[in-house]
N, C-alpha and C positions, 0 to 999 in steps of 0.2 A: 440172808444178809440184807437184801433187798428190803425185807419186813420192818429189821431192826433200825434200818437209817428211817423209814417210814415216821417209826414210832416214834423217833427222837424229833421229825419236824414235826410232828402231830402235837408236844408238847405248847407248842406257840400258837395254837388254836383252841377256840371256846368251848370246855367240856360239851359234852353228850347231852341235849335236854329233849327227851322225848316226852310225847305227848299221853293221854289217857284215853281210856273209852268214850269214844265220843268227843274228840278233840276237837273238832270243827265247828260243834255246838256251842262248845265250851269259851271257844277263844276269838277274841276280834281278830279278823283276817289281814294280817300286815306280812312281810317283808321281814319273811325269818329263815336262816338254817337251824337246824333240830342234828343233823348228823356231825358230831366235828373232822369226819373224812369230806365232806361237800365244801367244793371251795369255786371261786369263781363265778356265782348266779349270774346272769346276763337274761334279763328279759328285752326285746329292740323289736322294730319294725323291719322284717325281714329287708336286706340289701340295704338298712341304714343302723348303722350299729352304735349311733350316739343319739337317735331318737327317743321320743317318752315310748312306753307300751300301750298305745293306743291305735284303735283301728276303727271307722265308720261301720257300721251295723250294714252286713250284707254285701261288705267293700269284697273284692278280687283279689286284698293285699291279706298280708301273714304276718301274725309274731311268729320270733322263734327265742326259742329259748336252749341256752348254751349252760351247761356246768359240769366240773370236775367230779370224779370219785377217787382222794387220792390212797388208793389201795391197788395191790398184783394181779385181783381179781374182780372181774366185771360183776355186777347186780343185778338183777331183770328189777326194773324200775317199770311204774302205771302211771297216770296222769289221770285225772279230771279237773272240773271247772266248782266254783262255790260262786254263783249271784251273792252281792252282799250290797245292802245298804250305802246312802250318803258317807255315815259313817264306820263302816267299814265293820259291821256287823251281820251275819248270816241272814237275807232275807229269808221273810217267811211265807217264801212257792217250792212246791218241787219241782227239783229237776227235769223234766219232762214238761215242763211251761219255758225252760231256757234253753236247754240240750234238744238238738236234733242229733238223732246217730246212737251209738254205743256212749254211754256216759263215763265207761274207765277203758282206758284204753294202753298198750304198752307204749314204751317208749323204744324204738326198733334201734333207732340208728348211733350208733356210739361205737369207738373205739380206741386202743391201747396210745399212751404215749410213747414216743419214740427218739430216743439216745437222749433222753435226759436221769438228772441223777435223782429225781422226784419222781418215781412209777403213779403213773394214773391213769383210769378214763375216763375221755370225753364224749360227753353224752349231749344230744341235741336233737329238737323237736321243732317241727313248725306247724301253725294251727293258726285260723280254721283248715282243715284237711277232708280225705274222703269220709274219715270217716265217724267225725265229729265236729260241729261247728255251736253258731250259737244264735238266736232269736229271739233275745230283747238287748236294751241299751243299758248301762248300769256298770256298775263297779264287779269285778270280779276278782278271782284269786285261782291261781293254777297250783294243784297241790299234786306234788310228786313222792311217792311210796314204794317201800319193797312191794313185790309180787304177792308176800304171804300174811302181810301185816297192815291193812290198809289205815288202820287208827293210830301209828305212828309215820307220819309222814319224817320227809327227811328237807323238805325245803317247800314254803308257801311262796307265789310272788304276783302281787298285782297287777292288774293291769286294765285297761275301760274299752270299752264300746261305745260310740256315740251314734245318735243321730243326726247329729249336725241338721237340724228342725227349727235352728234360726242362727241369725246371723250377730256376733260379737265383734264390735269395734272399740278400742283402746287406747289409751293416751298414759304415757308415762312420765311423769315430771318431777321436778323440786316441788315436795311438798313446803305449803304455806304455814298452816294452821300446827306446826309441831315446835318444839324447840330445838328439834334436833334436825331443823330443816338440812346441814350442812352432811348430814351423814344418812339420810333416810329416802326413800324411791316413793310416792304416792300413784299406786296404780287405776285407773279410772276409768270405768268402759259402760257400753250402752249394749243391753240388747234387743234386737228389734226383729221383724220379719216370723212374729211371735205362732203366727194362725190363727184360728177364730174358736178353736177347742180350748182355752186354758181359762180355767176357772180359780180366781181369786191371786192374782200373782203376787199377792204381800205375802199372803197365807203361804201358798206351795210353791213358792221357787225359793231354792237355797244355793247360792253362787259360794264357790273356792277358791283360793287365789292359792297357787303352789310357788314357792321360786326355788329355781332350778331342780323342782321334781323332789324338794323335800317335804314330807309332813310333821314332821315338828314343832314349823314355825310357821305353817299353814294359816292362813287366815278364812274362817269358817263360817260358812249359816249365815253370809252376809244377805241382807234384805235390801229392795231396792230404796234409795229415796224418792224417787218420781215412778210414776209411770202414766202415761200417754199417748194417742195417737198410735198404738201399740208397740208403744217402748218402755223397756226397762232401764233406768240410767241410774247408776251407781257411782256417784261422784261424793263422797261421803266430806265432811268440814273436822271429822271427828279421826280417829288413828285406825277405826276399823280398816283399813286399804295400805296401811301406810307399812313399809320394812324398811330395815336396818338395809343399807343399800352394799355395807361387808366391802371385800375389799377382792383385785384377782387374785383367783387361786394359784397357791404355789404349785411349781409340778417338777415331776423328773422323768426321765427317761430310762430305761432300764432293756430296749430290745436286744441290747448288744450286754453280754459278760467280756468282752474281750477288748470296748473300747472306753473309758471314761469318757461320759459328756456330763453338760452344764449340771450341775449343782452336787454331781459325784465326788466324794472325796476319795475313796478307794474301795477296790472290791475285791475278796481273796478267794477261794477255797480252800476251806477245812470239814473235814469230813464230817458230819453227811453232806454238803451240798456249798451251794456260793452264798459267798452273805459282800451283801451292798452295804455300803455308810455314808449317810448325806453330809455333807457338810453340816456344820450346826447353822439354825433358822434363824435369822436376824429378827427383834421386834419391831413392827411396824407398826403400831399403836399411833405415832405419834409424827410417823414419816408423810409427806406428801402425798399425792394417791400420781400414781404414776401406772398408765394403762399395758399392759401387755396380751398378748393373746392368749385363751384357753378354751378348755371345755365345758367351764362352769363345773366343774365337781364330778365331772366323768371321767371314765379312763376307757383305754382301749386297745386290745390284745395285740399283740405284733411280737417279731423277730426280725433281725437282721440274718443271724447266722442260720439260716431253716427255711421252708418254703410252705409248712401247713402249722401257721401260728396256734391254731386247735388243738394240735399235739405235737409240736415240733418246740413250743417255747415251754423253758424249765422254770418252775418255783423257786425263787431265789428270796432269802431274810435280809428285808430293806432294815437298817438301823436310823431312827429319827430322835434329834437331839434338839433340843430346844433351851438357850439359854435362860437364867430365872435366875434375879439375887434371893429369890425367896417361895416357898411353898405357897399357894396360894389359898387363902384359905375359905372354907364355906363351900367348894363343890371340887370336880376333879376337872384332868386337862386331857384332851382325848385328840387321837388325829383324825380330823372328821373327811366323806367326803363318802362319794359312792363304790370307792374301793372297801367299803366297810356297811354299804344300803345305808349310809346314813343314819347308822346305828349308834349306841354308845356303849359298850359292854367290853366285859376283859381282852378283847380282844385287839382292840384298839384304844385301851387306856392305857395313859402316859403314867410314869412312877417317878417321885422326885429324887433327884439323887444330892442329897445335900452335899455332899463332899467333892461334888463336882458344882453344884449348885445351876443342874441343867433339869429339867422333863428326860424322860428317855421311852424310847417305846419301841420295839419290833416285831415285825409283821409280816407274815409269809406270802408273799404275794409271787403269781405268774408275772413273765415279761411283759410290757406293754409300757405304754403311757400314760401319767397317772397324773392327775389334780388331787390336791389335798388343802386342808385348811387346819389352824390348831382350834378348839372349840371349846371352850369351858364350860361345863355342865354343873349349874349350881344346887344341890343337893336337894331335894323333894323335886325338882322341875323336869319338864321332859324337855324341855326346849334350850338346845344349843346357840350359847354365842360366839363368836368368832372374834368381839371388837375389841378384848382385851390385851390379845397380841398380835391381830390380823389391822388393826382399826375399821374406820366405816367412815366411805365416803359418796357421795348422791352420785359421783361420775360413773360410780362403776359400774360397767357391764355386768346384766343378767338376763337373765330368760325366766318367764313367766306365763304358769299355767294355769288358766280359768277356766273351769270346770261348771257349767249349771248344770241345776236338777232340777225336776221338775213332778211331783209327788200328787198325781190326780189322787182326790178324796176316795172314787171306787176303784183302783190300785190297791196293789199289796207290794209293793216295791218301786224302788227310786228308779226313773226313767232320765240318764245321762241326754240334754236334749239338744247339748252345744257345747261346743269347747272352740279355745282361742288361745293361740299362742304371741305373745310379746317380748319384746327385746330392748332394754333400760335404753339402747345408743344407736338404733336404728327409726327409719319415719315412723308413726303413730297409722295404728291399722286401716282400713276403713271399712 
C-alpha cells in the first residue's frame, strides 16, 4: 500500500534521466538529480545550513550533504569528487593529483523516515573525512551512485575550495552608467594582497560574480580594468558587474500541517498524503519595493510537530497560483528558487489555466521554510527573470559571491585563489 501512495506522489516529480557510459566526461558538471525518487539535495557548510558549499583548502571545517530516497527500501549509495574547471567542465588531472584517501567511498550513514505518510530515507554525508579529503583549490562536484552502477549517478552537486591567497574588498551601489539605474545593483571590488608568483594578471585571472548562489545569471570571465601596486580593481563603466537588483523573496511556512500561517490559504488531507494551497500571488511588477526579511532563495528543513526534522518532517504538495489576464507569450513561468537548485524544468514549471486565467504549479516539497520567486524563462535562454511579476528595485537586499581564478600558463587546472562575500544593504567589505 505503502508502494502505491509512493507512486502516485512520484507522479509530480521529473521523470528518470539517467546518464550513459562515461557520463562525467560527457556532461558539464552542474546541480542535477538523475533519480526522480531523490528529493531534497542540501549541500552546506556543516553546523550552517543556509551557507554557500564552500570550504578553505586544508580548513578543520566540513560540507555535508543531506538527501532523500523516497522509497520502503534503503540503496547502498558511493560518493566521489570530479575537479572541474572555471567553467564547470571536467579538468584535465587525475584523480590522484586531487584525492588523497580512497577516491569512491560509501555513503554509511542514513536512515528510515518516521510516522510520516511519504516513506523515505535519509541519507547524509560529511567530508573532508578519514577517509577522503582533497588537495587543490578549484571547482568541484560530489557525484553520488548506486553500489553496482557507477556511470549512472543519481544526483551531482557543486561545490569549491579555496585558497583564500588574497584578499577581496567590495563596494555595492546604484549603478550610474545604466538606464536601469532605479532597478539594478553594480557590484565593485579590488583584489589585492596578490604575491609575487602571478604571471600576467589580464591574461589569467578570471573573477565571478554569483548573486545569491545562482548561475544563470552569473556574471563571468570578468577581467580587471586596472591593475597596480599589486591590485586588481574591477570597477567596470560598462554592465559587465551590473544585476537586476529583483525584488524579496516571497516565502511560506509549512513546519506545522496542523496550523495555518501567513500566506496559507488551507491545507487538507486526501489520500496519499497533505496538500497545502497558498493563497494566489499578488503582482508586484509595478508596486513599491517594500523591504522584508529572507533567505534570498533558500529554504530550510524543520518541523514543529517532531523532533528529528531529517526524518520526522513529511512531504507535503504545496499548490502555487499566480494570477495572469493572460498567457505570456515567448517563454514559460516557473517557480524559481533553491527549493528547485535554481533549475527550470517540468518540475517546477507553471501551466496556464485560461479559465481561471491564473499560472498554476504543484510541488512536492518536505516541511520546512521556503523562499521562492515566480521567473520567466524566455524560450532559447538559460537565464531566468523574475521582474515581470516580482519587479526589480536597487534597494533590495542580496547576497553576492565572487569567486577568482587564477589559471598559471604551466597548470592544467583553475586554482580557486579567493573568494568574497557581499551584502546589497550592509557596510562595504574591506
Amino acid at each position: 500500500m505503502r508502494l502505491l501512495v509512493l507512486n502516485i506522489f512520484l507522479t509530480l516529480l521529473f521523470p528518470v534521466i539517467y546518464g550513459q557510459s562515461g557520463f562525467i566526461d560527457q556532461t558539464i558538471c552542474t546541480n542535477q538529480v538523475y533519480n526522480e525518487k531523490i528529493k531534497t539535495v542540501q549541500l552546506y557548510r556543516e553546523g550552517w545550513n543556509l551557507s554557500y558549499p564552500l570550504l578553505k583548502l586544508n580548513s578543520p571545517e566540513k560540507l555535508v550533504l543531506h538527501f532523500d530516497l523516497l522509497d520502503d527500501h534503503a540503496e547502498t549509495y558511493y560518493y566521489t569528487f570530479i575537479h572541474c574547471d572555471k567553467e564547470w567542465n571536467r579538468s584535465d588531472i587525475s584523480e590522484r593529483y586531487y584525492i588523497n584517501g580512497q577516491t569512491e567511498n560509501p555513503i554509511e550513514e542514513y536512515e528510515p523516515s518516521f510516522n510520516t505518510t511519504v516513506g523515505y530515507y535519509h541519507y547524509k554525508v560529511s567530508f573532508p573525512n578519514d577517509r577522503i579529503s582533497l588537495s587543490l583549490s578549484g571547482n568541484y562536484i560530489v557525484v553520488v551512485y548506486p553500489v553496482d552502477d557507477p556511470d549512472k549517478p543519481v544526483l551531482t552537486q557543486r561545490f569549491f575550495i579555496t585558497e583564500e591567497a588574497a584578499k577581496i574588498s567590495s563596494n555595492i551601489h546604484r549603478p550610474m552608467m545604466t538606464q536601469d539605474n532605479n532597478a539594478s545593483q553594480q557590484i565593485d571590488f579590488t583584489i589585492d594582497r596578490l604575491g609575487k608568483n602571478i604571471i600576467d594578471p589580464y591574461r589569467n585571472f578570471y573573477a565571478f560574480i554569483l548573486q545569491n548562489g545562482r548561475w544563470d545569471n552569473a556574471k563571468k570571465n570578468l577581467k580587471p580594468e586596472f591593475y597596480s601596486n599589486n591590485e586588481l580593481k574591477y570597477n567596470s563603466l560598462s554592465d559587465k558587474n551590473i544585476f537586476s537588483g529583483g525584488n524579496e523573496f516571497r516565502y511560506f511556512d509549512i513546519r506545522s500541517i496542523r496550523y495555518q500561517s501567513e500566506y496559507i490559504r488551507s491545507f487538507d488531507f486526501v489520500s496519499p498524503g497533505f496538500n497545502v494551497f497558498l493563497f494566489p500571488s499578488a503582482n508586484r511588477e509595478f508596486k513599491p519595493y517594500f523591504y522584508n526579511q529572507d533567505f534570498n532563495g533558500k529554504y530550510y528543513i524543520a518541523i514543529q510537530e517532531g523532533r528529528k526534522p531529517d526524518t520526522d518532517a513529511d512531504y507535503v504538495s504545496v499548490y502555487f497560483t499566480l494570477p495572469s489576464n493572460q498567457k505570456v507569450s515567448g517563454g514559460n513561468m516557473y517557480v524559481s528558487g533553491a527549493l528547485n537548485n535554481w533549475a527550470y524544468n517540468r518540475n517546477n514549471l507553471m501551466t496556464y489555466n485560461d479559465s481561471e486565467k491564473q499560472y498554476e504549479c504543484t510541488m512536492l516539497l518536505k516541511q520546512g521554510w521556503y523562499n521562492y520567486e515566480y521567473a520567466f524563462l524566455r524560450d532559447g535562454s538559460a537565464d531566468g527573470s523574475a521582474s515581470l511579476f516580482e519587479g526589480s528595485h536597487y534597494e533590495t537586499e542580496n547576497d553576492y559571491l565572487i569567486l577568482v581564478y587564477y589559471r598559471n600558463p604551466q597548470d592544467r587546472y583553475d586554482r580557486l585563489l579567493a573568494t568574497g562575500m557581499a551584502n546589497s544593504v550592509k557596510p562595504p567589505s574591506n
